[in-house]
N, C-alpha and C positions, 0 to 999 in steps of 0.2 A: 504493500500500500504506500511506502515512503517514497519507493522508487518510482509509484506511476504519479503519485503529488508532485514529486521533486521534476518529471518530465512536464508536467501539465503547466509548473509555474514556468520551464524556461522554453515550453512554447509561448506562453502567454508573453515572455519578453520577447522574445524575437518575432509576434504579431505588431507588441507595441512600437518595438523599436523599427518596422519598417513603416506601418501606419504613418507613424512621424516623421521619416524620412520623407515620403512620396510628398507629405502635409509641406513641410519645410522647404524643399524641392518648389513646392508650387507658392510659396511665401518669395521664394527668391525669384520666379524665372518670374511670375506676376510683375511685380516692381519694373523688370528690366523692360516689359511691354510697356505697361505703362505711364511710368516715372518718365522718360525721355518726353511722349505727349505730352503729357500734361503741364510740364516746366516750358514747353515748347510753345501750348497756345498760350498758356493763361498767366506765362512770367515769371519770373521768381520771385518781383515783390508781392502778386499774388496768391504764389503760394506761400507766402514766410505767414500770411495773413490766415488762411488754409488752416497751415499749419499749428498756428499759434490756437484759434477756435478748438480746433482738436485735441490739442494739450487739454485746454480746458476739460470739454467733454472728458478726456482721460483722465481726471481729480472726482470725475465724478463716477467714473467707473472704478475708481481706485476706492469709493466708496460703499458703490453695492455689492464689490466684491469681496468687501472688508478680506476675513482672513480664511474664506472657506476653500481656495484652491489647494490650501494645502489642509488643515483641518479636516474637512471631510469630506477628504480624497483620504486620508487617513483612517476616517472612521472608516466608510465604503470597503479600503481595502482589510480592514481588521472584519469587518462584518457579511461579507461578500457571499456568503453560504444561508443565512438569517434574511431570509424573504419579509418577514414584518418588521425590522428594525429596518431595512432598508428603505421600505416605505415613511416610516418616521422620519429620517435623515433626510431624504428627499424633500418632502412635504412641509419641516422646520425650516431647511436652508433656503428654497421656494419663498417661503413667508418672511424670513429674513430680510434675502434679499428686496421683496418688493415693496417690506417698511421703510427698509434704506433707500430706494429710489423715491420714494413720495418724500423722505425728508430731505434728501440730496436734494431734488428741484425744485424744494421752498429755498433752500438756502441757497443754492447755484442761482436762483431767478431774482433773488435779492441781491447778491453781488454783481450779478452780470452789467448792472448800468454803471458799474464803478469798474471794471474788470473791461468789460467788453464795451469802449468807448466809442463806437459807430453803430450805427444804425444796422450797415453791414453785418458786422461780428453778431450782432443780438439776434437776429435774422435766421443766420448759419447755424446758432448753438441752438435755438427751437428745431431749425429741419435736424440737428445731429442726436436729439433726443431718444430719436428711432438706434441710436446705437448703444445707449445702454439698457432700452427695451429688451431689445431682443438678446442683447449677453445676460441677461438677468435668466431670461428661458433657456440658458444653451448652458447645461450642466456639466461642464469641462468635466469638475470633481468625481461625479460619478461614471462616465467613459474611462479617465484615470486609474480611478481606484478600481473598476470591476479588471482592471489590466483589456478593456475592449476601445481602443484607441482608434481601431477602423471605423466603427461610426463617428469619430470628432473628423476625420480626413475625411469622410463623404462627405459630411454636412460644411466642411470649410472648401472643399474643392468647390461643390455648388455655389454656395454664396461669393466665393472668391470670383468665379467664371462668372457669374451676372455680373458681381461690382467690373468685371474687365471689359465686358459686350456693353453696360451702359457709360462706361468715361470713354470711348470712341462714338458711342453713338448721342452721348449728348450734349460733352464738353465740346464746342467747335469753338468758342472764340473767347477771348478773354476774359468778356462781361461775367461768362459761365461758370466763374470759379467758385463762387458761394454752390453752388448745385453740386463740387464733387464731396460735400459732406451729405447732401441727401440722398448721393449714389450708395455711398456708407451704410447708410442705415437701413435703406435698401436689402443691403448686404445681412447687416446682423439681423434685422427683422425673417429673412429666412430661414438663415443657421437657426435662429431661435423657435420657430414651427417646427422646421424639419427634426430638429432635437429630442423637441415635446413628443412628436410622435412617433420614434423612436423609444425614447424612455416608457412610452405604453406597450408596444409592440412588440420590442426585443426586450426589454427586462422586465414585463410583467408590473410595471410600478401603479399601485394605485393613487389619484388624486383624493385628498380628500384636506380640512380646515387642518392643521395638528393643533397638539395641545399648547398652552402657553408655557409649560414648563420645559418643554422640546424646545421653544424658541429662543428661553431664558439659557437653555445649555447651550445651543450652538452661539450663539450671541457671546457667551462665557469664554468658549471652549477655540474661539475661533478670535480671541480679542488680543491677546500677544503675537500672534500670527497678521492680525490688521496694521498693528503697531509696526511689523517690520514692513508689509508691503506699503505704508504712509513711506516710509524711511527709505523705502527701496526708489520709490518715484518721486523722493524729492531729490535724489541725482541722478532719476533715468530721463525725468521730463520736465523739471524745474528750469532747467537751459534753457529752451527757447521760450519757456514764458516769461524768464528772467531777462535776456536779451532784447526780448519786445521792448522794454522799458528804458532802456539803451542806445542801440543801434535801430539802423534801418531795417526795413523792410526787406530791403537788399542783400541786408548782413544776416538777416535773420532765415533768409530762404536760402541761402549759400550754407549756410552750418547745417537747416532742416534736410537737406539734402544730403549732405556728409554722416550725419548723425544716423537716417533712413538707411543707409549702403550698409554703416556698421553692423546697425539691429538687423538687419535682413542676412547678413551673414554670420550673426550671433549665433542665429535660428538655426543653422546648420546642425551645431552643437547642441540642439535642446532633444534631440528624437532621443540620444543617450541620458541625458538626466534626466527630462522627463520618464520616459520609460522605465528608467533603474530608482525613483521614488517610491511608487506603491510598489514595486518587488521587492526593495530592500527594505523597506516596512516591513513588509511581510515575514522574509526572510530571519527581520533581527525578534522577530517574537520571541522570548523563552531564551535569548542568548546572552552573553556576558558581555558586557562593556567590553572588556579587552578583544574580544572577536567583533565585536562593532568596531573599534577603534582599528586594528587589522584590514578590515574591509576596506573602509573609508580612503583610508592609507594605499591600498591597492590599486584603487581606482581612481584616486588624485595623480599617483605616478603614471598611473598606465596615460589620462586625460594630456596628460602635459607633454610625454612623449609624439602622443599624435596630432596635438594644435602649433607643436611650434612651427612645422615648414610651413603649414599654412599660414601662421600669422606673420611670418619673414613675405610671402608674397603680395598677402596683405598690405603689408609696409613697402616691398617696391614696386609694386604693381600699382598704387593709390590713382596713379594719373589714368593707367588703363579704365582701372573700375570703375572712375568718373566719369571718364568719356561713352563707357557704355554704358551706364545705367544713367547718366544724366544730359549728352549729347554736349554739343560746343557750347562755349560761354560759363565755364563750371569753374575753369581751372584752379580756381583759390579752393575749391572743397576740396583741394588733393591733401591738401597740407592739413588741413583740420582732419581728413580722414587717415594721415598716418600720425597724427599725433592722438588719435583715440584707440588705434588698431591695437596696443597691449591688453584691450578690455575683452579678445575671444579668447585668452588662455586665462588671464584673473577673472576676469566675469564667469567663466567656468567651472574655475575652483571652488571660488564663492558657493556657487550651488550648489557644490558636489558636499562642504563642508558644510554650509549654512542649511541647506533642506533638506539635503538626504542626511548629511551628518546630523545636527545637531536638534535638527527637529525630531528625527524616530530616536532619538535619545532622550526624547520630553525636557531640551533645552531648550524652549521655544521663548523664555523670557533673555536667555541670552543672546540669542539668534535676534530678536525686537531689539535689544540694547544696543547693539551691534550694528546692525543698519540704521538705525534713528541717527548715532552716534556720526555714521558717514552720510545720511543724508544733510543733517546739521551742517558737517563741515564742508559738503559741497558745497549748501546755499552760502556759508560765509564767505566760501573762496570765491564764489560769482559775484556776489556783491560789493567785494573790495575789489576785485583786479579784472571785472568785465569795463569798468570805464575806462580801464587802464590800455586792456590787451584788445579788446574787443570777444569778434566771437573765435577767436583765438585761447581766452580764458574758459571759454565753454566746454572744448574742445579737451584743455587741460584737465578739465574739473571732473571729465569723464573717468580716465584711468587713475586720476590722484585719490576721489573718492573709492575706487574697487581697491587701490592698496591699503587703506585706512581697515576696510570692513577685514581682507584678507588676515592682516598684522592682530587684528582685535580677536578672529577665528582660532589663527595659531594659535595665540595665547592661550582662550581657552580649552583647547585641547591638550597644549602641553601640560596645562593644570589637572586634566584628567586624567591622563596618564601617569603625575605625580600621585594621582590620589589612589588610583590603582596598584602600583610598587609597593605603597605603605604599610 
């Protein structure tokens, strides 16, 4: 029986880990279609403007999705056999999130006239609303944790291939640029049907009200985990809404576009950690810190052996990747994208140490302390030395915050290990 579990979990990885592959694949080749168009018709001050909107909306998805990507993707994978606790999780974090979204857009509609200073901008973030509608219904956590990562790559292939067919077919001229946030939500308003009826049809889930005591625990259970994802986006996304305030519109789409190339080839790297989270959940049940620690340890070394040629080409290839993913007139992103390019081997580790690590070790308040600590220090370092450097400081602020969280992880690990010798 051990031996058909033991094969059953590392089919289940190597389903999740291609799912995510093809998903990431279509994350990247997406963008290179296109990113070129779109900076093409509607500008780059345009899009810094785009862009900047969408930051926003992203504070408010940073929201409803407090801290259950990892929480309960946790639970899921701890419970994954328990057909009525599974419905409880499902039906709690459902309810969560959708009290989170009613209070995120009283207080997002209240700030917006002080945030979002044009007529424009306020415009854009009502059409962009449709994008945390539907991420609200599109249960990452439970595709995650069940280890069934192929229905998250149908459901994002789909929505991604619409958002692609309607920015060629409706973005033609400049004016059009507020509409490619309604393309957006477009998008996630599918992912989030196709989700919902998937979750009825493949995993049997029932809809029903849950209790308020169910709500009270995930809301608990999931609230040092929201703490780090605040901390994690105030130095993944804090840059170009901190720049707005700054620079141009100009300076602002030149960096948005460098920043875009980074994250889309982040994404490369996610089919492996994401995948190896709810496994190695699984896996560390019932095992001893020191073989937790062992693991972590394996898989940090093995990570760093296969990201480094890539991030070398990263670094001299910058002007290629600009010129195909963003076409002529870019050339200044080259330099902000080899000055952020150390963030796909640290940005890496990060998560291999921060979410697989320290999270299924039930260190999730040091993991919150940790990111809060470098999202802090990001905003302070943009604040002093973006009037200085420009969006040059933005650029820095990416890789100087991943070494701050990195330095804060080792630490506490090597404290683990001291405590384990003892």
């Amino acid at each position: 029986m051990q031996i058909i579990n033991k094969i059953k979990n590392q089919k289940s990885l190597v389903e999740s880990f291609f799912s995510l592959s093809i998903l990431n694949l279509l994350n990247v080749f997406l963008p290179l279609v296109t990113l070129p168009y779109i900076l093409r018709i509607v500008g780059v001050a345009n899009y810094g403007v785009y862009a900047f909107v969408y930051v926003f909306i992203q504070y408010l998805l940073i929201i409803t999705s407090y801290g259950f990507n990892f929480s309960a993707t946790k639970q899921i994978a701890q419970n994954r056999d328990n057909k009525d606790q599974l419905n409880i999780i499902y039906n709690s974090v459902i309810a969560c999130r959708l009290l989170l979204l009613l209070g995120g857009v009283i207080l997002f509609g209240a700030l917006s006239p002080l945030l979002l200073n044009t007529e424009n901008k306020r415009f854009m973030f009502i059409m962009g609303l449709g994008i945390v509608l539907g991420d609200t219904f599109n249960p990452v956590w439970l595709f995650q944790g069940m280890e069934k990562m192929r229905y998250m790559t149908i459901v994002n292939v789909l929505s991604k291939t619409v958002f692609t067919i309607l920015i060629f077919l409706l973005i033609r001229k400049a004016d059009d640029f507020p509409y490619i946030i309604l393309i957006n939500s477009c998008g996630f308003l599918i992912a989030g049907l196709i989700s919902t009826i998937i979750t009825k049809t493949q995993f049997g889930i029932k809809f029903f009200p849950p209790q308020w005591d169910d709500i009270k625990f995930q809301f608990k259970d999931g609230f040092a985990l929201f703490g780090s994802t605040v901390g994690t986006n105030l130095y993944s996304n804090a840059n170009i809404f901190i720049l707005n305030f700054f620079v141009s519109g100009t300076a602002v789409g030149l960096y948005a576009a460098a920043e875009k190339i980074i994250k889309g080839l982040q994404t490369l790297t996610s089919p492996v950690t994401q995948a190896l989270f709810p496994h190695i959940g699984n896996d560390f049940h019932g095992q001893t810190t020191r073989y937790k620690l062992y693991k972590i340890k394996k898989i940090s070394k093995l990570l760093i052996l296969i990201l480094i040629i890539p991030n070398l080409m990263i670094f001299f290839g910058a002007h290629l990747l600009v010129k195909l993913f963003c076409g002529n007139g870019y050339e200044e992103s080259a330099l902000l994208l080899k000055i952020m390019s150390p963030v796909l081997i640290i940005g890496t580790l990060n998560y291999v140490l921060g979410v697989i690590g320290l999270v299924n070790l039930n260190q999730q308040k040091v993991f919150f302390h940790g990111v809060l600590i470098a999202g802090l220090a990001s905003v302070l370092f943009l604040v002093f030395t973006v009037p200085y450097l420009g969006v040059k400081a933005a650029s820095l602020g990416v890789p100087l915050s991943e070494l701050v969280l990195f330095a804060i992880f080792i630490i506490k690990f090597i404290k683990i290990n001291k405590e384990i010798d003892e």
